[in-house]
C-alpha positions as CSV (number, residue, x, y, z in Angstrom):
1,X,110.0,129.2,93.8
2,X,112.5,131.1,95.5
3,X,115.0,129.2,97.6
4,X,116.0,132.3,99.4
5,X,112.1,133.0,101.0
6,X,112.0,129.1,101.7
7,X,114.9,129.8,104.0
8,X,113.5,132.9,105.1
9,X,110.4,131.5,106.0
10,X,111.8,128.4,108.0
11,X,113.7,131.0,110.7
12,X,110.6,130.7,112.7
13,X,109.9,127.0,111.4
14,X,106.3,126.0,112.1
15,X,105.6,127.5,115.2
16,X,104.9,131.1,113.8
17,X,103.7,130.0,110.3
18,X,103.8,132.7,107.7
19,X,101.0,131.8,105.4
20,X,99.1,130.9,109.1
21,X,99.7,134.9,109.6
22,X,98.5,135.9,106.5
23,X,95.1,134.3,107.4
24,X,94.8,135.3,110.9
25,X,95.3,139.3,109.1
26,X,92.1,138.5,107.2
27,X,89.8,137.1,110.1
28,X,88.5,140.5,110.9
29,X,87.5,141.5,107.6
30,X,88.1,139.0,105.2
31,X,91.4,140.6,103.9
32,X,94.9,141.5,105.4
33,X,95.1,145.2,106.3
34,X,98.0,146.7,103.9
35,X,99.4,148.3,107.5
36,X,99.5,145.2,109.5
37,X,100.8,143.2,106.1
38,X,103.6,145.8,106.0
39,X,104.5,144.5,109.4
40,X,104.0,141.0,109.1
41,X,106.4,141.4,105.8
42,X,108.7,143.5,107.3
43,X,109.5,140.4,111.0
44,X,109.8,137.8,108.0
45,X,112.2,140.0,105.8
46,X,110.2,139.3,103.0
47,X,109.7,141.8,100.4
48,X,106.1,143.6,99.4
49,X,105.6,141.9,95.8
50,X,106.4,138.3,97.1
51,X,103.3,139.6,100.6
52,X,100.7,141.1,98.6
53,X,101.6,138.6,95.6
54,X,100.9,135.4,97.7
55,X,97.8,137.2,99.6
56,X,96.3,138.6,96.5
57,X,95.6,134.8,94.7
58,X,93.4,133.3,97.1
59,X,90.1,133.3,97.6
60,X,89.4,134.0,101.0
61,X,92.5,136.5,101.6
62,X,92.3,138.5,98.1
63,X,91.0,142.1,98.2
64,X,87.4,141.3,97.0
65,X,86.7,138.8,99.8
66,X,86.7,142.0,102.3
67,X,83.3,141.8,104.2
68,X,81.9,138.7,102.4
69,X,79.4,137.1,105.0
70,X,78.4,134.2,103.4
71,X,79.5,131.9,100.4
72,X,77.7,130.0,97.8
73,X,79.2,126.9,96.1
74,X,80.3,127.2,92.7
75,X,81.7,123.9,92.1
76,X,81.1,121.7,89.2
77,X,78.2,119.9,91.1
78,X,76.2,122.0,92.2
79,X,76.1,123.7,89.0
80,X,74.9,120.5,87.1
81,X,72.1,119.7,89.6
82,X,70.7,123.6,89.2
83,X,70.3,124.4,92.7
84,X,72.4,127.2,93.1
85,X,70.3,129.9,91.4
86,X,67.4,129.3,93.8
87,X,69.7,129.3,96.9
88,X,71.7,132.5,96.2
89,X,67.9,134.3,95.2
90,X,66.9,132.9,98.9
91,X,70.5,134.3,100.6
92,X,69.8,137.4,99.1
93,X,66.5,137.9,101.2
94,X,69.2,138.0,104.4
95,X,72.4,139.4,103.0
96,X,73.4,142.2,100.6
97,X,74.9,141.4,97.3
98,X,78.2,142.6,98.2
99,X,78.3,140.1,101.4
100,X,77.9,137.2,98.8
101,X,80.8,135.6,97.9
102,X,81.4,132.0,96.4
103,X,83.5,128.9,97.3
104,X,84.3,126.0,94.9
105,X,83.6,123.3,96.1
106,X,82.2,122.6,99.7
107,X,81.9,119.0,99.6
108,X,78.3,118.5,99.6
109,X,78.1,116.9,96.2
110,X,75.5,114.5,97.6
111,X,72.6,116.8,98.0
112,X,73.9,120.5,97.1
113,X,72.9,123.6,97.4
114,X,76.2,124.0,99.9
115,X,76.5,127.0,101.2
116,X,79.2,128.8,104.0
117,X,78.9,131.1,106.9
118,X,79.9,131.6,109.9
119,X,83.4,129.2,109.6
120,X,80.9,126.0,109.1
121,X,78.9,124.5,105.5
122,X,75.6,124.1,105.0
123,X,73.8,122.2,102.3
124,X,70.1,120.3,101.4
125,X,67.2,121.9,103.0
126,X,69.8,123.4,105.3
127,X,68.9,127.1,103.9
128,X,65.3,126.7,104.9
129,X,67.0,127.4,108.5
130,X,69.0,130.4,107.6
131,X,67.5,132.6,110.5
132,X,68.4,129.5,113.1
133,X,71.7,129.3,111.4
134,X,72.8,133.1,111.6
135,X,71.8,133.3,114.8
136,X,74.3,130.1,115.7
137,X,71.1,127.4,117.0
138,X,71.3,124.7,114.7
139,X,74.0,122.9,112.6
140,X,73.8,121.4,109.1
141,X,71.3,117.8,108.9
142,X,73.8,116.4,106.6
143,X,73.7,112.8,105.8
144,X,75.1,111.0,103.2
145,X,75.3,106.7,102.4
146,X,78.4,105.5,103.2
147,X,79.3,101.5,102.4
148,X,81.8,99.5,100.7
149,X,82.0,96.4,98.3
150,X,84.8,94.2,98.8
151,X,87.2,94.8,101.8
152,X,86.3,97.6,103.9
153,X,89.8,98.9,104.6
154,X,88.9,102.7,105.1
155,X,85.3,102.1,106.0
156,X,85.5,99.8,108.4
157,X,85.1,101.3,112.3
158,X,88.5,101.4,114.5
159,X,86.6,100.9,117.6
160,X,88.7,102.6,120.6
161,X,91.5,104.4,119.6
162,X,94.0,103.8,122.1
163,X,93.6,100.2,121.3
164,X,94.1,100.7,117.5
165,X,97.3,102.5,117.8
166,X,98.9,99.3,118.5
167,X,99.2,99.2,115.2
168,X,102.0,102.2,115.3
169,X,103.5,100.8,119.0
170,X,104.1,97.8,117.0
171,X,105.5,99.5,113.7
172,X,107.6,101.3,116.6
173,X,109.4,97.9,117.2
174,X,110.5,97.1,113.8
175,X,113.4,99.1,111.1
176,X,112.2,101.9,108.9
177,X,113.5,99.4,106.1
178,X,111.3,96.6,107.2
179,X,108.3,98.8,107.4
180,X,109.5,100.1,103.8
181,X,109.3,96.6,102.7
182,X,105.6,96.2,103.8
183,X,105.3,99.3,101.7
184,X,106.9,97.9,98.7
185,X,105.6,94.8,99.1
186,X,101.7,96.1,98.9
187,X,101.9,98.1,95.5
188,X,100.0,101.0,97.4
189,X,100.2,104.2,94.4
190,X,99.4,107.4,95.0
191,X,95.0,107.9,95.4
192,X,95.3,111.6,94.6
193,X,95.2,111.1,90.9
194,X,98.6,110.4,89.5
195,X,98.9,106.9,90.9
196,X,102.7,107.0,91.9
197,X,103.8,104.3,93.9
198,X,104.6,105.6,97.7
199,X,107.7,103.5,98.3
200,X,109.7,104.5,95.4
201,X,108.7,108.3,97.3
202,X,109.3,107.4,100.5
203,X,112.6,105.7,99.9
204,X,113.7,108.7,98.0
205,X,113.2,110.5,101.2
206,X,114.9,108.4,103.3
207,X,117.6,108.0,101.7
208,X,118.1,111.5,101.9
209,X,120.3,113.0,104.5
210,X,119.0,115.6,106.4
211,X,118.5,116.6,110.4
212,X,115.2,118.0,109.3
213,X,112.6,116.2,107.4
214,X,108.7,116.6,107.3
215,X,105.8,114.8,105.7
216,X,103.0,116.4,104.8
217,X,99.4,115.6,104.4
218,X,97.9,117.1,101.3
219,X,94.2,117.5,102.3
220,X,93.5,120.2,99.7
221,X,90.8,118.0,98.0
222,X,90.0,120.6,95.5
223,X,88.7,118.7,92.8
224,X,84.7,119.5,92.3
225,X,82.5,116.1,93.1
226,X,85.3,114.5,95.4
227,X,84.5,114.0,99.0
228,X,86.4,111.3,100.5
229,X,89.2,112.6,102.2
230,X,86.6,114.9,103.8
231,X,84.9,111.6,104.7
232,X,88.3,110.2,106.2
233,X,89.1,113.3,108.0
234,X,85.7,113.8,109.6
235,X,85.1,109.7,110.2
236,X,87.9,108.6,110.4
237,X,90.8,110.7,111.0
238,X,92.9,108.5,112.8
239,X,93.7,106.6,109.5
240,X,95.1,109.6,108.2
241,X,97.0,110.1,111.2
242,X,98.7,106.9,112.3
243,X,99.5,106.5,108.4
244,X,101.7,109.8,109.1
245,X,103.1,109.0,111.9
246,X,104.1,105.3,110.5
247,X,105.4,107.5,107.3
248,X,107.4,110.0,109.6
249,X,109.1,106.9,111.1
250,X,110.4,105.3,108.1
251,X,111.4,108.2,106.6
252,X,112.7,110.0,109.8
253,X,110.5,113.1,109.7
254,X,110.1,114.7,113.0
255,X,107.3,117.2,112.0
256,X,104.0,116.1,110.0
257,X,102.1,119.1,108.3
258,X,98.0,118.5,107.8
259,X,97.6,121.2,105.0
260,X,93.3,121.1,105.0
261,X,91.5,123.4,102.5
262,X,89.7,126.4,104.2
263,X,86.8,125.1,102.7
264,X,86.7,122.3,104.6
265,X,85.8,124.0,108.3
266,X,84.7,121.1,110.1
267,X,88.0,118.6,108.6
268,X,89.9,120.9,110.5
269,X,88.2,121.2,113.6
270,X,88.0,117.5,113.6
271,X,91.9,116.5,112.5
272,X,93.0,119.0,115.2
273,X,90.8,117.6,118.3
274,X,92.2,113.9,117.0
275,X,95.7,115.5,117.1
276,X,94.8,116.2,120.8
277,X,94.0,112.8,121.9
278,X,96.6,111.8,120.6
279,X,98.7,113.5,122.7
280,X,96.6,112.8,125.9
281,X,97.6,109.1,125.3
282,X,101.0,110.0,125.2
283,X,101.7,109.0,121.4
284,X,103.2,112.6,120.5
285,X,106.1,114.6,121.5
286,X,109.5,113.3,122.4
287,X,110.7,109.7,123.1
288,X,107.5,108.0,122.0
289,X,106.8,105.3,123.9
290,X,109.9,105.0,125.0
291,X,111.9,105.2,122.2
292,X,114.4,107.9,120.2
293,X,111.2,108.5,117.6
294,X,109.4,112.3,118.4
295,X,106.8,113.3,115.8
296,X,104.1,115.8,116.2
297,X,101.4,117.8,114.1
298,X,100.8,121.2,112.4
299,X,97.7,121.7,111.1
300,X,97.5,124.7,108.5
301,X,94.2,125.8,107.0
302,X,94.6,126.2,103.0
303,X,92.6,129.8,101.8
304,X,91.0,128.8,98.6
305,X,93.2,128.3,95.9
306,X,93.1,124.6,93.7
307,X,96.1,124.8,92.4
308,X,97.7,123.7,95.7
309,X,96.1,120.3,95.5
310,X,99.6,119.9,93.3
311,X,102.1,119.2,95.8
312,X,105.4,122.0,95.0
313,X,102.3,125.0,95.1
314,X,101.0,123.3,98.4
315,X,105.1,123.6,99.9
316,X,105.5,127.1,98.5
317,X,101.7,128.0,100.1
318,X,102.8,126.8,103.3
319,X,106.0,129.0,103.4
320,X,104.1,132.0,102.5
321,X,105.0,132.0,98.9
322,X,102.5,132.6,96.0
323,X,101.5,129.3,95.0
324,X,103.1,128.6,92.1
325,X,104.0,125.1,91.0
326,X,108.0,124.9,90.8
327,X,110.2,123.7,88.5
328,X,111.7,119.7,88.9
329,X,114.0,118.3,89.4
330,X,114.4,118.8,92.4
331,X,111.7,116.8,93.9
332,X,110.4,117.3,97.2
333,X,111.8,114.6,98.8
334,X,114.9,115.9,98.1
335,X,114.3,119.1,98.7
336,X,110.8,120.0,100.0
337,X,109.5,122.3,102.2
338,X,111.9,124.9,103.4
339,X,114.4,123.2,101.2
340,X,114.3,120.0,103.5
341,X,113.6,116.5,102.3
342,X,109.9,116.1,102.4
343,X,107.3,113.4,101.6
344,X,103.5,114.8,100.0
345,X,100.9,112.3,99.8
346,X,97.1,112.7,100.1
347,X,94.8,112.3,102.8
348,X,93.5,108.6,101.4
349,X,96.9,106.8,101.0
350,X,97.8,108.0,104.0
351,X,95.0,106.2,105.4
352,X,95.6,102.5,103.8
353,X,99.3,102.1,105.6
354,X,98.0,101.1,109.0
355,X,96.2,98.2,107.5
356,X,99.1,97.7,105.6
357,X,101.2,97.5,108.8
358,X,98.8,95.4,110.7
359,X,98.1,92.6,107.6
360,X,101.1,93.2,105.9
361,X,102.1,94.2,102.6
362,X,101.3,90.9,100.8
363,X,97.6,90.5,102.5
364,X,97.0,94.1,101.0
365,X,98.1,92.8,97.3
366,X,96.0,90.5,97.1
367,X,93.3,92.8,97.1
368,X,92.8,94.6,93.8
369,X,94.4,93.6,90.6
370,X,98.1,93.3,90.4
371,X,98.5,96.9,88.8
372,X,96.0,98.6,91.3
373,X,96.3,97.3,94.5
374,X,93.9,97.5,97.6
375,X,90.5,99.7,97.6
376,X,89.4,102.7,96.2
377,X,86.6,105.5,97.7
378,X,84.2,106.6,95.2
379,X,82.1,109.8,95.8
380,X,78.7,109.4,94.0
381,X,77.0,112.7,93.5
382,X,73.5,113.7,93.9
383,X,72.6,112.1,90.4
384,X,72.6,109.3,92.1
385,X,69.6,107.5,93.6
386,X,72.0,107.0,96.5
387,X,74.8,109.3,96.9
388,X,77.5,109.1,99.1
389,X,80.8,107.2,99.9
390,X,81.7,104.1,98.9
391,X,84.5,101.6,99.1
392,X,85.4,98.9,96.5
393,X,88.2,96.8,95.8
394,X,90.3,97.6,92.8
395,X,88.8,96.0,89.8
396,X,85.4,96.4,90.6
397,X,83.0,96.7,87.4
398,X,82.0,100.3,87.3
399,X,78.6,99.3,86.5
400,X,78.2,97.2,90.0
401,X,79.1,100.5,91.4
402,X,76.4,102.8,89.7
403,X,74.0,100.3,89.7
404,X,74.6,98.2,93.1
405,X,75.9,100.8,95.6
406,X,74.5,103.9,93.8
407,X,70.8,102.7,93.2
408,X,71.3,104.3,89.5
409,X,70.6,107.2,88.0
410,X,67.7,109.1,89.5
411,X,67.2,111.2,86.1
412,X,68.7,110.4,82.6
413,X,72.4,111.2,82.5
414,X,74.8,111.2,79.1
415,X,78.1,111.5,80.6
416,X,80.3,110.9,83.7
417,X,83.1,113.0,84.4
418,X,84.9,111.1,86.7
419,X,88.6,112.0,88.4
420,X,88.1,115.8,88.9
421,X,87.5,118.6,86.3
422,X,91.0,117.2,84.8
423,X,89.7,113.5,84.6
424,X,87.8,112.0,82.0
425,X,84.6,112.6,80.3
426,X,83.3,109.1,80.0
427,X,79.8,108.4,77.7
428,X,77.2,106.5,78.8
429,X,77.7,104.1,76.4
430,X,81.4,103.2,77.7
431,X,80.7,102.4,81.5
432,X,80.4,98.6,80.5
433,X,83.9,99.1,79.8
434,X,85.2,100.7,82.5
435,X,86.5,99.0,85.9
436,X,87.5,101.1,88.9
437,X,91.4,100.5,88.2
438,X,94.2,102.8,86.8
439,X,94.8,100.4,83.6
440,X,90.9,100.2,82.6
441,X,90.9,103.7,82.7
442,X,94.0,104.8,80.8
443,X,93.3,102.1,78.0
444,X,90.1,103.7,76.9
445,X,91.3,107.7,77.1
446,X,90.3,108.3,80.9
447,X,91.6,109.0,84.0
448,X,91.0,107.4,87.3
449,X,92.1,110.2,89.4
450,X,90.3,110.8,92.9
451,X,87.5,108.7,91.4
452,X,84.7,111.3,92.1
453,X,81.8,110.7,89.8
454,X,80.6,114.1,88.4
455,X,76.9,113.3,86.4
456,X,76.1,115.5,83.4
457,X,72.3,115.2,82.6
458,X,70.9,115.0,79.5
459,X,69.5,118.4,78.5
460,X,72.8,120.0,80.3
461,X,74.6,121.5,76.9
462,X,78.5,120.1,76.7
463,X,79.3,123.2,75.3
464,X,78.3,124.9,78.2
465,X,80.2,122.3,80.6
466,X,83.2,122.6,78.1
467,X,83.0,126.7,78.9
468,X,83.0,125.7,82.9
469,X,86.1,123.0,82.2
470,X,88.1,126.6,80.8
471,X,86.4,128.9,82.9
472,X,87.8,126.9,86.2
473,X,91.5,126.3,84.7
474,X,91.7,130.0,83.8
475,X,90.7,130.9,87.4
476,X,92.8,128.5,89.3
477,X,96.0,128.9,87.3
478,X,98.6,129.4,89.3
479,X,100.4,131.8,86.3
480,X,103.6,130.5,86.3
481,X,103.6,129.0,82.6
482,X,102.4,130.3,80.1
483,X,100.4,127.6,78.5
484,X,98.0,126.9,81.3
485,X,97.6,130.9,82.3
486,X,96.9,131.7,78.5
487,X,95.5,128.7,77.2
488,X,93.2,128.2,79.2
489,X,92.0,131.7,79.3
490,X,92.6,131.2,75.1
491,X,90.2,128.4,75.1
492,X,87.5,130.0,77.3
493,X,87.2,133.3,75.3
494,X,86.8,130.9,72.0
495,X,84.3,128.9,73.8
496,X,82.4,132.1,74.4
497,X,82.6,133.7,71.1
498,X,81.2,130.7,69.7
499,X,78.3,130.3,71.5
500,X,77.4,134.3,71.0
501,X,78.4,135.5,68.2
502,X,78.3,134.6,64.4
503,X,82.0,132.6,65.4
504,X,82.8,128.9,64.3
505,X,85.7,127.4,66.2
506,X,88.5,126.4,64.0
507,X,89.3,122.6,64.7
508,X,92.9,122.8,64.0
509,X,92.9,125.8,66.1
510,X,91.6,123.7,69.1
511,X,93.4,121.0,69.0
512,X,96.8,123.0,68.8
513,X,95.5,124.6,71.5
514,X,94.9,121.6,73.5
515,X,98.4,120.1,72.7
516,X,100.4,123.3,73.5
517,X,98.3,122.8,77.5
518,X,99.1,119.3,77.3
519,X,103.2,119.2,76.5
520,X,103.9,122.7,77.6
521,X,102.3,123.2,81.2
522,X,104.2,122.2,83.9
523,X,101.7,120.5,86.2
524,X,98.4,119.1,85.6
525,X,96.0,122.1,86.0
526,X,96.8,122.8,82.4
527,X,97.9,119.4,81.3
528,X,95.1,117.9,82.3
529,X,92.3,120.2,80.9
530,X,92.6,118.7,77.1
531,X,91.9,115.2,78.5
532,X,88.3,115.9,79.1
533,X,87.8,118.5,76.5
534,X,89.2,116.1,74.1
535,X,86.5,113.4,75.3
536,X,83.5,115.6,74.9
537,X,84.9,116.4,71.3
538,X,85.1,112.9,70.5
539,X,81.8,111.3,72.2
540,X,79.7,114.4,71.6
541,X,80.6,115.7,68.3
542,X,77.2,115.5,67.1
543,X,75.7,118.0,70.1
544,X,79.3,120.7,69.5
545,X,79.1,120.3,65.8
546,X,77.0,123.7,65.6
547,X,80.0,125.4,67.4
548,X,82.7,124.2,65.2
549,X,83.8,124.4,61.5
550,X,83.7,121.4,59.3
C-alpha cells in the first residue's frame, strides 16, 4: 500500500471514485481502453504500473474479459453438485466460446447452475429460457427457504420503513459513548469469519481524531457457498443500512462506503434504491433530523477479485490501488481509507446493531452463549433437502440445523466444508459434535467463519476437492507475500503431479508447506488454506493415501 496514491486518490474524495472509473472504462467492452486508461491515469496523477497493475487483477476489468457475453459459475458449489458441465454445453448452443467467461461464485448455492448476462444472474431451470432471457422478457424464478430457529433478529420483517427508523431517530438522542456501551454490553463479534468484537473496533475509531472518518460496509461475500449478506442486502437492506448509520454516529463518520461484489448485480441495484428512500424521508444529508449528525452513502461495485473480502485489499481497491492486503500496524481505524480513521465490518453485523439499539445490549446477550452472542445465518446448499437461509441462535446443535431446518441430506454426503474455502472440512462423523458457535468450532480444528455449509458427496474424490482448495488460493492471491502467491501455486502443481503422473507426495514436504502458508502469509487467503487441507489429510487419509508416501 502506498500512502502517497491513497492521498492522491482522495483529491477527488468519493464523488469521482477512481476504481468507479476504472469500471465504467470496461462497460463497453469488458476491458479499459489503454488510450482512455492513459487519461484516466494521467487527471489522478497516478503512474501506469500502479493503472494497468490494479486493472489487470480482476476479473471483470483484466484483458481476457474483453467481449465476454455471458458468465458461468465456477464456485465451489456448483462444481460439487455437477451442473456446470451441462449448462456451459447448453450456453454454447447461443454464444461462441470466446464470449464465455466464468464468475466465482454467484450466489445461487441453493439450486445452481448460476449463470450471468446481461448485468443480472440466473440459476435452476433458468437456462431453459435463455432465448427469453437474451432477448430481456423474463427474469430469474429464483426461490430459496428462508426461516430461523430461535430469535429471528435478521429474519424477522421490518414492516414500514419510515416507522422502523425510529430506531436511528432515537439512537440520534443519546451519546456516541452510550450507544458504544449497548455495543459493548452485547458481545456482538465480527460475522465475517474472524469473530472480532466490534466495540473494541469501533472504539479504536472513535477515539481517533480526525475531521474525516468513514465506515465501510464490506459486502464482498466472496466465499463459495455463502449467501446471506446477499439475502440481507436483497431482503432486507435496511438492517444493513441503519446499522451504518448508527456506526457512523458513534464513531463520527460522515461518509459510509457499501463496497458490493460485481457479482452480486441485483445487491446493488437494491442497496442503492434503499439508499434513495432513505433520502426521500429525509434521514440523509446534513443536519439529520435536526441535529449536527450528516451521513450519507457511496455505493461502489467490487469487479471480481476475493481477496478484497479482507478488509486493507478492500481500502486499497476502493482507492484504485491493486488489491493487495497491507502491512499492520496501522489498522484501519487508525488509518483507513485514504489514510483516514475507518471502521470495516461486514454486511451481517452491520445488520444486528439496530436490534441491539432497540432491546439493548443486555437483551441481545442473552441470546447465544456467553462467548457467541446473538444469531447466526446459515446458507444450506443444494445438498440439502431444503436449501436456503436460515437463522439460529448461537449454540444451536448443528445437527438440529441439518436435520430440522435443512430436511437432510438429499444424497449421501461425507464431508461439510463449512466457513468458506478457508473454513473447515468437518467429517460426517463429527457433526454431533459441532454447535453453531465460535468455541465448538475451534475446539475440534474448525472454523465457524461465514457459516456457509459447502456438501462434498460421497463419490466426489478429496483429492480432487483438495486440487480446487489450491487451485482457488493460487488464483485469488493477491501477490503481495510470498507464501500465499507461491505456496499455493506450490501445493497445486504437487497436487497435480500426483494425481497424473508416477509422483507420490512427500508428507513432510506438505506439511512444511502448509506451515510456511500458515505463519508466513499475511492475511488469511493463505493462512487459511492449511486449515481445511489439513482436515481432509486427517479425516480422509485412507481415500489420499494412494497420493501420498508412507
Amino acid at each position: 500500500m502506498s500512502k502517497n496514491l491513497s492521498e492522491l486518490s482522495s483529491r477527488k474524495g468519493l464523488a469521482k471514485n477512481l476504481f468507479e472509473e476504472y469500471g465504467n472504462l470496461a462497460k463497453a467492452t469488458g476491458t479499459p481502453n489503454i488510450e482512455e486508461l492513459e487519461k484516466l491515469r494521467e487527471e489522478f496523477l497516478i503512474g501506469k504500473a500502479t493503472a494497468y497493475g490494479a486493472v489487470s487483477f480482476y476479473d471483470f476489468l483484466k484483458p481476457a474479459n474483453k467481449n465476454k457475453k455471458v458468465y458461468a459459475c465456477n464456485g465451489s458449489a456448483c462444481m460439487l453438485s455437477n451442473t456446470q458441465d451441462e449448462l456451459k454445453a447448453k450456453l454454447s448452443n447461443h454464444f461462441g466460446e470466446d464470449e464465455i467467461g466464468e464468475m466465482c461464485c454467484l450466489g445461487r448455492c441453493h439450486e445452481n447452475s448460476a449463470f450471468h448476462i446481461n448485468k443480472k444472474n440466473y440459476s435452476g431451470n433458468d437456462i431453459d429460457f435463455i432465448e427469453e432471457i437474451k432477448a430481456g422478457k423474463t427474469n430469474t424464478k429464483e426461490t430459496y427457504n428462508v426461516d430461523s430457529l430461535g430469535t429471528p433478529i435478521l429474519t424477522g420483517d421490518y414492516g414500514d420503513v419510515s416507522a422502523f427508523y425510529k430506531i436511528f431517530t432515537d439512537c440520534l438522542t443519546r451519546t456516541p459513548d452510550e450507544l458504544l456501551s449497548e455495543l459493548r454490553d452485547s458481545g456482538l463479534r465480527g460475522r465475517g469469519g474472524a469473530g472480532f468484537p466490534i466495540a473494541f473496533k469501533f472504539e479504536s475509531c472513535k477515539n481517533t481524531e480526525d475531521d474525516t472518518k468513514f465506515i465501510v460496509s464490506n459486502a464482498d461475500e466472496g466465499d463459495p457457498g455463502a449467501y446471506s449478506d446477499r439475502y440481507i442486502m436483497e431482503q432486507r437492506p435496511h438492517n444493513m443500512l441503519m446499522g451504518m448509520m448508527i456506526s457512523g454516529y458513534i464513531i463520527g463518520a460522515k461518509h459510509g462506503v457499501v463496497y458490493i461484489r460485481g457479482e452480486y448485480p441485483e445487491s446493488i441495484e437494491i442497496v442503492g434504491e434503499a439508499i434513495e428512500h432513505l433520502r426521500s424521508l429525509g434521514l440523509l444529508g446534513e443536519n439529520i433530523q435536526g441535529t449536527d449528525f450528516n451521513f450519507d452513502f457511496k455505493v461502489i461495485s467490487a469487479q471480481g477479485a476475493y481477496v478484497c473480502g479482507e478488509e486493507t485489499a478492500l481500502l486499497s481497491s476502493i482507492e484504485g490501488q491493486r488489491p493487495e492486503v497491507r502491512v499492520r500496524p496501522p489498522y484501519p481505524t487508525q488509518k483507513g481509507l485514504f489514510n483516514k480513521p475507518t471502521v470495516v465490518n461486514n454486511v451481517e453485523t452491520l445488520a444486528n446493531i439496530p436490534f441491539i439499539m432497540k432491546h439493548s445490549g443486555k437483551a441481545y446477550a442473552e441470546i447465544g452463549t456467553p462467548k457467541s452472542t446473538g444469531t447466526k445465518l446459515i446458507s444450506l446448499d443444494s445438498h440439502f433437502n431444503k436449501p436456503g437461509i436460515y437463522e439460529v441462535n448461537m449454540g444451536t446443535r448443528l445437527t438440529k440445523v441439518i436435520e430440522d431446518l435443512g430436511g437432510g441430506f438429499r444424497m449421501p454426503v461425507k464431508a461439510m466444508h463449512i466457513g468458506g474455502p478457508l473454513g473447515g472440512l468437518v467429517p460426517i462423523s463429527l457433526i454431533e459434535r459441532l454447535s453453531i458457535d465460535y468455541d465448538s468450532f475451534m475446539k475440534l480444528g474448525f472454523l465457524l467463519g461465514h457459516a456457509s455449509i459447502v456438501c462434498i458427496p460421497e463419490d466426489y474424490p478429496m483429492i480432487d476437492y483438495i486440487e480446487h482448495l489450491f487451485q482457488f488460493v493460487a488464483h485469488e492471491s493477491c501477490g503481495k507475500c510470498f507464501p500465499c502467491r507461491l505456496g499455493s501455486t506450490r501445493g497445486y502443481e504437487l497436487i497435480a503431479k500426483a494425481k497424473n503422473e508416477d509422483y507420490k507426495i512427500d508428507q513432510e514436504l506438505m506439511s512444511d508447506l502448509l506451515d510456511t502458508l500458515q505463519t508466513g502469509s499475511l492475511c488469511a487467503l493463505g493462512g487459511g488454506l492449511p486449515l481445511p487441507v489439513r482436515n481432509a489429510m486427517q479425516y480422509f487419509n485412507s481415500e489420499l493415501a494412494d497420493y501420498f508416501n508412507k
